[in-house]
N, C-alpha and C positions, 0 to 999 in steps of 0.2 A: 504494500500500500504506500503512494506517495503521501508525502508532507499536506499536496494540497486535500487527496483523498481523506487523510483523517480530519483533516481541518472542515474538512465541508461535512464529514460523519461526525463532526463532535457539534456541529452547526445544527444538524438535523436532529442528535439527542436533545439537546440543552432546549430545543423551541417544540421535541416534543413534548416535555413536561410543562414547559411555561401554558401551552396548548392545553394540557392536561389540566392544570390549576385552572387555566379559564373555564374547562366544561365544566368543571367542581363550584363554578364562582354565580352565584345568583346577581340580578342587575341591585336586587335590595345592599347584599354584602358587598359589590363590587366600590359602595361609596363609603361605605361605612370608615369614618375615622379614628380608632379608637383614642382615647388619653395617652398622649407621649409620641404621636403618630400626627405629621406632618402633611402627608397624601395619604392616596385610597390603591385600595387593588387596582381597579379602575386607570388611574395615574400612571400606576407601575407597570402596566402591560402596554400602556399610550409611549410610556417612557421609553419603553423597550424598543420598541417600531421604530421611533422618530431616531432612537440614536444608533440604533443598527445600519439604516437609511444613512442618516447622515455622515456617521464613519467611512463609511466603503464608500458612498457617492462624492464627498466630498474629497478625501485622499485621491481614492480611484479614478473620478471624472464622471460625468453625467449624471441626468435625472434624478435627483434625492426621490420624487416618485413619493411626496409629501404632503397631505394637502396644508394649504398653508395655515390656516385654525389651527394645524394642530401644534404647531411652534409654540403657540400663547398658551397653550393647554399644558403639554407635556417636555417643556425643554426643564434644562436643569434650572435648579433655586424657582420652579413655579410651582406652584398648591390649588387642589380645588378649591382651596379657602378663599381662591383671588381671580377665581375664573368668573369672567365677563358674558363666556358663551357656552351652549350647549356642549356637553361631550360626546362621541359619539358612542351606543351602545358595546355593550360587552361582544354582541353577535357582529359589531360593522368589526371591531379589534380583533378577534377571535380570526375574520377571512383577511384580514391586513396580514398577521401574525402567522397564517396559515400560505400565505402563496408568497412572502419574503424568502425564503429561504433560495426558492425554486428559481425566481430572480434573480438573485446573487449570485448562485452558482453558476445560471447560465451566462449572466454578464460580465462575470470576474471569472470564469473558469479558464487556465492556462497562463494569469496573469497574475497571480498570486505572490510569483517572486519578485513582479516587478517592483522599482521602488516609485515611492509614493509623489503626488503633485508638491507637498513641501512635508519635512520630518514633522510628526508630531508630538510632541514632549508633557511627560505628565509628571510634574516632581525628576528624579533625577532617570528615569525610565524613558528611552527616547525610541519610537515606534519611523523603521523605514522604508516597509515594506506594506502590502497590501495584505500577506499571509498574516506577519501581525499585528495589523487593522484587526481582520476577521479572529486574531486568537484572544485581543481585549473585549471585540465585542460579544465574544461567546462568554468569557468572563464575567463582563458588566451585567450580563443577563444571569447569569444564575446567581450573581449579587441581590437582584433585583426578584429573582426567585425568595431567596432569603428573606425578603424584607415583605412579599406576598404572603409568606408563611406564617411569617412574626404577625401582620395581621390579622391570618385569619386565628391562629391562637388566642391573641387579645382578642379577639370578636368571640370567643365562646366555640371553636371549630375544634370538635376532637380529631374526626376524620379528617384530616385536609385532603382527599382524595376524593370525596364523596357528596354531594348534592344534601 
């Protein structure tokens, strides 16, 4: 298996489960904010989209493939606390979330080593490639997985599997 083949199979694990918390996710629980808790499930799966999108399109080149509402909604340091507009359902994220992957692969497949429109630097961590674009942004999502979980715990969720 090449470098890019696990990298798109570790793409496809990590957005199965995120996939999986959403079927588990009602539109009631998806807003729910518990005490100590900043954003919603909701948020964290909007989150997910806009910056998987943005990573690869923005390093990589072309269509971020973004609507533009959802910047205001879901970029980093925003909160539904401070949302002006409708979000869009669990069901519109769930089919965002579900056909990215397919995307990506098709559009960045065989370009994965190349290096990126300009380095991007996070703390002393400096990203030069495209490969690890896609190895933070699979990262950043099961970060963002974590912080899913942590809600639904706080909200009363024993099963986090189950409806």
């Amino acid at each position: 298996m090449t470098n890019e083949q696990l990298l798109f199979k570790q793409m496809d694990f990590v957005r199965s489960r995120t996939l999986k918390m959403m079927e588990t996710t009602s539109e009631e629980l998806a807003d729910h904010m518990p005490s100590g808790f900043r954003n919603s499930i909701r948020w964290n799966a909007g989150h997910i989209f806009l910056t998987q999108n943005t990573l690869m399109y923005s390093f990589g080149g072309g269509d971020h493939h973004v609507p533009e509402h959802y910047f205001s909604l879901f970029e980093m340091n925003t909160s539904p606390l401070d949302w002006k507009s409708d979000p869009p359902s669990i069901s519109e994220l769930k089919v965002r979330l579900s056909i990215q992957p397919d995307r990506i692969r098709r559009e960045f497949s065989g370009k994965l080593d190349e290096k990126i429109i300009r380095p991007f630097q996070i703390g002393d961590y400096r990203l030069e490639t495209l490969a690890e674009v896609l190895a933070f942004a699979n990262w950043h999502e099961g970060l963002h997985q974590g912080v899913i979980n942590g809600l639904k715990r706080a909200s009363g969720v024993e099963n986090l599997w189950e409806k």
